[in-house]
C-alpha positions as CSV (number, residue, x, y, z in Angstrom):
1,X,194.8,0.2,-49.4
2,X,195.1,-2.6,-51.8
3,X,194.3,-2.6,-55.8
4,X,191.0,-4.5,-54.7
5,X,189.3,-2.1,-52.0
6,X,190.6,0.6,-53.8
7,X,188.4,-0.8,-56.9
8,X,185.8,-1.3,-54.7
9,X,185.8,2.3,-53.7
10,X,186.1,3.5,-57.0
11,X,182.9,1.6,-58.5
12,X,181.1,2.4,-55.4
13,X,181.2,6.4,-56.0
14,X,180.9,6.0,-59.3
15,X,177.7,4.4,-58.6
16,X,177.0,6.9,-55.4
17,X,178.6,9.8,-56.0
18,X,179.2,12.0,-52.2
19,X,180.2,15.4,-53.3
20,X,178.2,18.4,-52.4
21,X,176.4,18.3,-56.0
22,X,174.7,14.8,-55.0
23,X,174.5,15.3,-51.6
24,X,173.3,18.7,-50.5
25,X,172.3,20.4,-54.1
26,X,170.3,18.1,-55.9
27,X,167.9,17.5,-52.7
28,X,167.6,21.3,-52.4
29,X,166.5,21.6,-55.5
30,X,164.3,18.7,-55.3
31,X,162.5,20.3,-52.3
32,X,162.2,23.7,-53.8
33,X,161.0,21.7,-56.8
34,X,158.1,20.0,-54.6
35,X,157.3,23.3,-52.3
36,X,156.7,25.8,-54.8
37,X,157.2,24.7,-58.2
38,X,160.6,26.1,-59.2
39,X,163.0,24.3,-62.0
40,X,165.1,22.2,-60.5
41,X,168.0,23.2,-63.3
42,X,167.4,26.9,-62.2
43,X,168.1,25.7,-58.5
44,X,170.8,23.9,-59.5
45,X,173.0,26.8,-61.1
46,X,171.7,29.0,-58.3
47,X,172.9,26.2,-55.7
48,X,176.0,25.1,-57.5
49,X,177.1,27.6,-60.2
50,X,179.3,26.3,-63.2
51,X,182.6,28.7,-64.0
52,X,183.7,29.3,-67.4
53,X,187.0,29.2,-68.3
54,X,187.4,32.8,-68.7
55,X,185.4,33.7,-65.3
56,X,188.8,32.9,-63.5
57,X,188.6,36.5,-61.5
58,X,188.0,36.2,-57.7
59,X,186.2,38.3,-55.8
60,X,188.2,40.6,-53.4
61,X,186.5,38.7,-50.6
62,X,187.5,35.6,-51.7
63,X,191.0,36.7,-52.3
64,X,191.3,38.4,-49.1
65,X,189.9,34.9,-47.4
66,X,192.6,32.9,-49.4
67,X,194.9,35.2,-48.3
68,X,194.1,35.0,-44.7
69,X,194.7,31.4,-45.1
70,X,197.8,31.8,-45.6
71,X,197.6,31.1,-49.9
72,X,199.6,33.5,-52.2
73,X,197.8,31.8,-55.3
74,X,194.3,30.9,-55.4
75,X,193.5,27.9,-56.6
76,X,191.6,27.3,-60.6
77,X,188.4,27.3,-60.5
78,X,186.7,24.1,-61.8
């Protein structure tokens, strides 16, 4: 990929954003929003919780699933 397209790229998803926030949370929330008249930043943690720094504890599920895939270290949480 060259400097150009990759500048391209870059503006584009700056502009577009296509992670799971932008394209499966936020229209969630929208709908929830429009069907019954919930807030849309209550449906957003709900949907797409933030971690603090010090919540870096995994669930035994999770670590079990991490383990199963064949990771000794789980990854940080962001």
């Amino acid at each position: 990929m060259s400097q150009v397209e990759f500048q391209r790229w870059f503006d584009f998803y700056q502009m577009h954003p296509f992670d799971d926030l932008h394209r499966y949370h936020r229209p969630a929330a929208l709908v929830a929003k429009s069907m019954c008249g919930a807030e849309i930043e209550d449906m957003l943690e709900w949907l797409h919780p933030q971690y603090n720094e010090q919540e870096s504890e995994y669930s035994d599920a999770d670590l079990k699933t991490f383990k199963a895939l064949g990771m000794s270290k789980p990854p940080k949480r962001s």
